[in-house]
C-alpha positions as CSV (number, residue, x, y, z in Angstrom):
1,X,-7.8,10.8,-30.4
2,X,-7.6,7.7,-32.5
3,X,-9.7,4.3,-31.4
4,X,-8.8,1.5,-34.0
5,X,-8.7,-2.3,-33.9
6,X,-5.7,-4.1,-34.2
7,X,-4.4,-8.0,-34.0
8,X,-1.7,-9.4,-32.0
9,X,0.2,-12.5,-33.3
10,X,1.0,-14.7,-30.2
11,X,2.4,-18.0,-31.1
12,X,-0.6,-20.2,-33.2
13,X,-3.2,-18.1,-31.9
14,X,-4.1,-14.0,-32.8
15,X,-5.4,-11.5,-30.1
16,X,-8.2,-9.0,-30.8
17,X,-7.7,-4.9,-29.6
18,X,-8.4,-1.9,-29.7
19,X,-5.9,0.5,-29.5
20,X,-6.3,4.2,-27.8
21,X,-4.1,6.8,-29.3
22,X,-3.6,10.5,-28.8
23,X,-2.3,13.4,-30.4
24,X,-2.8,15.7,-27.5
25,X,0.9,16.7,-26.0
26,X,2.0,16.3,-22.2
27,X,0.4,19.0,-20.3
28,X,3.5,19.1,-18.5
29,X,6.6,19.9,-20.7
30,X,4.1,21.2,-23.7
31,X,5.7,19.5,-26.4
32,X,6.4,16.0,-25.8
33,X,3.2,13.0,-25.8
34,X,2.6,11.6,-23.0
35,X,5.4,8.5,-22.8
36,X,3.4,6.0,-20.5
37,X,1.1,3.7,-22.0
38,X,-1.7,1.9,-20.2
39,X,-2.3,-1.9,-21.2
40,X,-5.8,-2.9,-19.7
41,X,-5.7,-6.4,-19.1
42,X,-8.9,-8.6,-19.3
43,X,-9.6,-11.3,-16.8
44,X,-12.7,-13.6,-15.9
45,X,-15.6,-15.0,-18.3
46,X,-15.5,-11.1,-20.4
47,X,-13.6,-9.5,-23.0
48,X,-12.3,-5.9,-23.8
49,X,-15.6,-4.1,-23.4
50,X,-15.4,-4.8,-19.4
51,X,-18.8,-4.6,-17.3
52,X,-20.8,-2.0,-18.1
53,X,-18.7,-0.8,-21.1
54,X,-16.0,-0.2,-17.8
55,X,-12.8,-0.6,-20.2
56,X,-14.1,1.4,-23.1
57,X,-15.1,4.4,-21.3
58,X,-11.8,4.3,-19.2
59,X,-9.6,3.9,-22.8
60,X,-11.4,7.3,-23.8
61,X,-11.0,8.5,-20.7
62,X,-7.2,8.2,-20.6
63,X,-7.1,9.4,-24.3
64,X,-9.1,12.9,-23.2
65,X,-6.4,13.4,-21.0
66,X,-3.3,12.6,-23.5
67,X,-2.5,8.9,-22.3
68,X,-2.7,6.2,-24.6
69,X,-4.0,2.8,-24.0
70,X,-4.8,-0.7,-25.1
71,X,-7.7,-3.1,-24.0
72,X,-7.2,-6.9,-25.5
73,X,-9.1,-10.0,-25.4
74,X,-7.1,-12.9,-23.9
75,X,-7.0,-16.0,-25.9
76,X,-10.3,-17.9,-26.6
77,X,-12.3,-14.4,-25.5
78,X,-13.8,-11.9,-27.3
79,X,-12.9,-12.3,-30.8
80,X,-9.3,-13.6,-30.0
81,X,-8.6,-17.4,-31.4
82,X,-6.9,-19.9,-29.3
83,X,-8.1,-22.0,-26.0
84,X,-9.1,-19.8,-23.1
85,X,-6.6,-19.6,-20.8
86,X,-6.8,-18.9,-17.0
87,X,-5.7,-16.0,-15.3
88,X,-2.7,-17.5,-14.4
89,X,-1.6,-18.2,-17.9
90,X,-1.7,-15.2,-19.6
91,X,1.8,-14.0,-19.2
92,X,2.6,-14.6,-23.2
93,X,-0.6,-12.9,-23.5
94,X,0.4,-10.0,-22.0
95,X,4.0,-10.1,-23.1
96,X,2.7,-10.2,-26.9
97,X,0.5,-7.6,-26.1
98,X,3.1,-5.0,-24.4
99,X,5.0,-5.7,-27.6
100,X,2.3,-4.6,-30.4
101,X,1.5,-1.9,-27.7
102,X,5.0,-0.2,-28.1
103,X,5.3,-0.9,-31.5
104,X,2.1,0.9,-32.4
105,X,2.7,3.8,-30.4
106,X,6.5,4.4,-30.8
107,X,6.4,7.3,-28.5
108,X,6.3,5.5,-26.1
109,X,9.1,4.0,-23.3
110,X,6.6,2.4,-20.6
111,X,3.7,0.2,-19.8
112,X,1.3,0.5,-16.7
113,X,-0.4,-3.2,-16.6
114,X,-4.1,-2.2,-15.3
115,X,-6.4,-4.9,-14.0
116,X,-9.3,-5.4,-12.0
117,X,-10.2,-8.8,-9.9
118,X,-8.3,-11.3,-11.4
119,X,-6.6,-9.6,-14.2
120,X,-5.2,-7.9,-11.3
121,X,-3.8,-11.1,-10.5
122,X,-2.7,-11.5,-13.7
123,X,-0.7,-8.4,-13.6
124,X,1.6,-9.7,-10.8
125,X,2.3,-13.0,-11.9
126,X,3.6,-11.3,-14.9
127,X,5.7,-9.5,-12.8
128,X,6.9,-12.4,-11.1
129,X,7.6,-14.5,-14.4
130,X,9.3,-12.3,-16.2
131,X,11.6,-9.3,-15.2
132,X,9.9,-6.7,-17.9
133,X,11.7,-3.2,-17.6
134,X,9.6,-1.7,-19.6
135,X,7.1,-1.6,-16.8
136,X,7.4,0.9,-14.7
137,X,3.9,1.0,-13.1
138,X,0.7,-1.5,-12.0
139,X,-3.3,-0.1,-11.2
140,X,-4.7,-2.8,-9.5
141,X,-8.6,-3.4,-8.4
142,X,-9.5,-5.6,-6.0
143,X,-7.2,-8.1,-6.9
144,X,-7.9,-11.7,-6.5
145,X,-6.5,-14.3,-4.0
146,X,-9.3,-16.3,-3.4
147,X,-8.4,-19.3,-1.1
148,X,-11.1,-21.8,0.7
149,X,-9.9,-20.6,4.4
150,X,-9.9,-16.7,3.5
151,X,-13.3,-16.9,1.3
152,X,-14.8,-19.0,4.5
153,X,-13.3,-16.2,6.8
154,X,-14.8,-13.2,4.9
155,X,-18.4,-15.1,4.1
156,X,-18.5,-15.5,8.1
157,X,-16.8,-12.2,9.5
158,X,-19.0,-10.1,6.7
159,X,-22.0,-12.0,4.6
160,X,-23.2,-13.9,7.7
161,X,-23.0,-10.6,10.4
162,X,-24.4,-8.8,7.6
163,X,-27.7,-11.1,7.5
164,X,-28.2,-12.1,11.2
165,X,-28.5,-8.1,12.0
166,X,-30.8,-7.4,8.4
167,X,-34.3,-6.9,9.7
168,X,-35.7,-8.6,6.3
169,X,-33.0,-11.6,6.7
170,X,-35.2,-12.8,10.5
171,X,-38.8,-11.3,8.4
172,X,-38.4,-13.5,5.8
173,X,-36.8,-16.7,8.7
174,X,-40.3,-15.7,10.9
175,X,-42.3,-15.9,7.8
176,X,-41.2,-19.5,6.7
177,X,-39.2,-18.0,4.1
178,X,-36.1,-19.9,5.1
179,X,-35.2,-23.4,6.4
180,X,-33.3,-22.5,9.7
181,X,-31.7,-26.1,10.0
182,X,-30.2,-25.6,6.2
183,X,-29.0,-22.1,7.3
184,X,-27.3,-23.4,10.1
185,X,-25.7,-26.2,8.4
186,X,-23.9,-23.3,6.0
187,X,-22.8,-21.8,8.8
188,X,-21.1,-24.9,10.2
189,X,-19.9,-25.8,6.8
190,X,-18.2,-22.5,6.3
191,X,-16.8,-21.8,9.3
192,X,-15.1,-25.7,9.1
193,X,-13.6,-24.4,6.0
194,X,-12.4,-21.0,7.6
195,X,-10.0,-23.2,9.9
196,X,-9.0,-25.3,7.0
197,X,-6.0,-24.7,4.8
198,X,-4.7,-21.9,7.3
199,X,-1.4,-20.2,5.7
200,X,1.6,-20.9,7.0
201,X,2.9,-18.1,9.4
202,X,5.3,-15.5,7.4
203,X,8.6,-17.0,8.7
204,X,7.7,-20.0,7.8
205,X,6.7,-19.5,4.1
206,X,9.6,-20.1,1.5
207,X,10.2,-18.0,-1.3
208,X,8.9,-19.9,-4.8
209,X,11.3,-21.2,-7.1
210,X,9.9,-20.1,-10.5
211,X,7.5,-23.7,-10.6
212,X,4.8,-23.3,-12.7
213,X,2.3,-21.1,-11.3
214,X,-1.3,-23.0,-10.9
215,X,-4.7,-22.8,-8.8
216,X,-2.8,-23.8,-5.7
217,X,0.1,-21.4,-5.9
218,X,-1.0,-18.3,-7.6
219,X,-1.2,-16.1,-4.3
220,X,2.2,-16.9,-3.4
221,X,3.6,-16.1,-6.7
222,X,1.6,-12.8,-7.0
223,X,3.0,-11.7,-3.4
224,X,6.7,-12.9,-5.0
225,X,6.2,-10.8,-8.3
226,X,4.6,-7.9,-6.4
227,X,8.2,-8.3,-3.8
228,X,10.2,-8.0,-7.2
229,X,8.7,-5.2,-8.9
230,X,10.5,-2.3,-8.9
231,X,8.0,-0.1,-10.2
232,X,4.9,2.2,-8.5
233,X,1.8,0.4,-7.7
234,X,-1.7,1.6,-7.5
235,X,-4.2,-0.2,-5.1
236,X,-8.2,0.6,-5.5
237,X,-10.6,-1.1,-3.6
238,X,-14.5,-1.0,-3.1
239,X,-16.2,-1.0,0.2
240,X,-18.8,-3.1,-0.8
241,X,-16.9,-6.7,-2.6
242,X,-16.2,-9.5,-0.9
243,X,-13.1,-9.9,-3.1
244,X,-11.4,-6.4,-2.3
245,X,-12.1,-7.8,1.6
246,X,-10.5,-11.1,0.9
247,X,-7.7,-9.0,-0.6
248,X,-7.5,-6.2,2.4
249,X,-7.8,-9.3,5.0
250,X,-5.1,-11.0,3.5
251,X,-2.7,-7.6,3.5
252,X,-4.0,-6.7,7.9
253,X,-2.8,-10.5,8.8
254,X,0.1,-11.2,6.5
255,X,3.0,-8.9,6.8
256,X,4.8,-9.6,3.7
257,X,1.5,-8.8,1.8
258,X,1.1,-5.6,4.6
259,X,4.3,-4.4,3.2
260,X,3.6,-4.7,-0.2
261,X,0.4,-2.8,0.2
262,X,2.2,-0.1,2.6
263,X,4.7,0.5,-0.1
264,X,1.6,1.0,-3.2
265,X,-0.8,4.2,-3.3
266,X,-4.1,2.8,-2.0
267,X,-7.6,4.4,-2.7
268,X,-10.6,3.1,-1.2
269,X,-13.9,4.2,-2.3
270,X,-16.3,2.9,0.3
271,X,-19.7,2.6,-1.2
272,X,-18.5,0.9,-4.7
273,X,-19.3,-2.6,-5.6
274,X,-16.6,-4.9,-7.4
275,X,-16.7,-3.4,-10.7
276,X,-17.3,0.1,-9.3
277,X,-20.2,0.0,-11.3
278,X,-22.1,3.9,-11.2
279,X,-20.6,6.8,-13.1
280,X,-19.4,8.7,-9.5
281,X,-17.3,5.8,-8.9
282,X,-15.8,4.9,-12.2
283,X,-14.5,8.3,-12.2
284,X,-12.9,7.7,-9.7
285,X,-11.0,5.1,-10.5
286,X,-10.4,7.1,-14.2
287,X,-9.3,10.1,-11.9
288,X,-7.2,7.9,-10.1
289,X,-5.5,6.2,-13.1
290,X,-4.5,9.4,-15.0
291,X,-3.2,10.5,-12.0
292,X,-1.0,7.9,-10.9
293,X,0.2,7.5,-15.2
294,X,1.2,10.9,-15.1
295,X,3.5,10.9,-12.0
């Protein structure tokens, strides 16, 4: 395996990464490398290390078993120049990427775009702003569709149950520990939200134009990239995140997104948190994702 760092020219600014290679030959046909690349895409306030060192140990995970893979820091992260971008602007980021990715690694003929929360996100708006044949796969973790009603909805149907039947939740309320007329106030506030804002129902939504994608729009351009890929999906999800519930809610009660998910490979691993933090449930995901590249 070789681990080196490497730059990636996008425009006025340059992108920082670390690239994964591997001399190791496909288990498979014995004397071909492995022609499936993995691109781990960064999202949120981190760069290419990932929680808990989460992206390196994958990257040399991957490598051990013959895949390569890159890990980059979006613009203004890490040690990449440039303004930092949102999520939903990092489609030349991951376009320049992809391209330095292949180059690099000439072996290679495809991309798997791997993302977790809202590089997740990321990964589908991609799809749905450009029409990239040269991937042929996504890993997705939890992905992100945050929306005032669906947050409000989850905070009530799962934080909120959660604490009324937690034994320390009414010690603490019995003890003085918390101001009952402040709880309740919460409540009211976020259950007023939950019936806020409701989506429109399936028939009635409209297929986006390719509009610029912003904070209002961004889940009903990931649901319109994730309808236009033609590729494989992966979907992994913790039991314990109120994002991957916001995410699973969304998919029970809409059926274009119940579609999307019916066609993907879901695993669920019930006891992880959002960044699947312990080793058990990392390797799972690792497992998971060397899996899914290889078919």
């Amino acid at each position: 395996m070789s681990e080196h760092f490497v730059s990636i020219i996008n425009g006025e600014h340059t992108l920082s990464a670390i690239l994964h290679d591997t001399d190791c030959c496909d288990i498979d046909t014995k004397d071909k490398r492995v022609k499936t690349g993995v691109l781990i895409v960064v999202g949120g306030p981190q760069y290419r290390i990932g929680s808990h060192r989460q992206f390196v140990k994958l990257s040399r995970a991957l490598a051990a078993a013959g895949i390569p893979s890159m890990r980059f820091d979006s613009a203004g992260m890490g040690d990449s120049t440039g303004s930092k971008v949102m999520f939903y602007q990092q489609n030349d980021d991951i376009a320049a990427a992809i391209q330095l990715f292949m180059q690099q690694c000439p072996h290679l003929n495809n991309i798997v775009l791997w993302g977790l929360c809202d590089a997740a996100s990321a990964a589908l708006l991609y799809c749905y702003r450009r029409a990239d044949s040269r991937v042929v796969g996504l890993v997705l973790l939890n992905p992100w569709v945050r929306q005032q009603h669906s947050h409000a909805q989850v905070m009530l149907k799962h934080y909120y149950w959660q604490r009324l039947s937690s034994k320390a939740f009414w010690q603490k309320l019995l003890a003085g520990g918390l101001n009952p007329w402040q709880s309740i106030k919460d409540v009211l506030q976020t259950y007023k939200a939950s019936k806020s804002s409701q989506p429109k129902r399936a028939a009635e939504v409209k297929q986006p134009s390719k509009e610029k994608t912003t904070a209002e729009n961004y889940v009903q351009h990931m649901l319109a990239g994730w309808q236009a890929f033609a590729g494989r999906t992966l979907v992994i999800t913790s039991g314990n995140d109120h994002t991957a519930q916001e995410f699973l809610d969304l998919c029970a009660h809409n059926p274009a997104w119940e579609q999307c998910l019916a066609r993907a490979q879901h695993h669920h691993v019930t006891a992880a948190n959002h960044t699947f933090a312990t080793t058990l449930w990392r390797g799972e995901v690792e497992q998971q994702t060397a899996k899914f590249v290889r078919q």
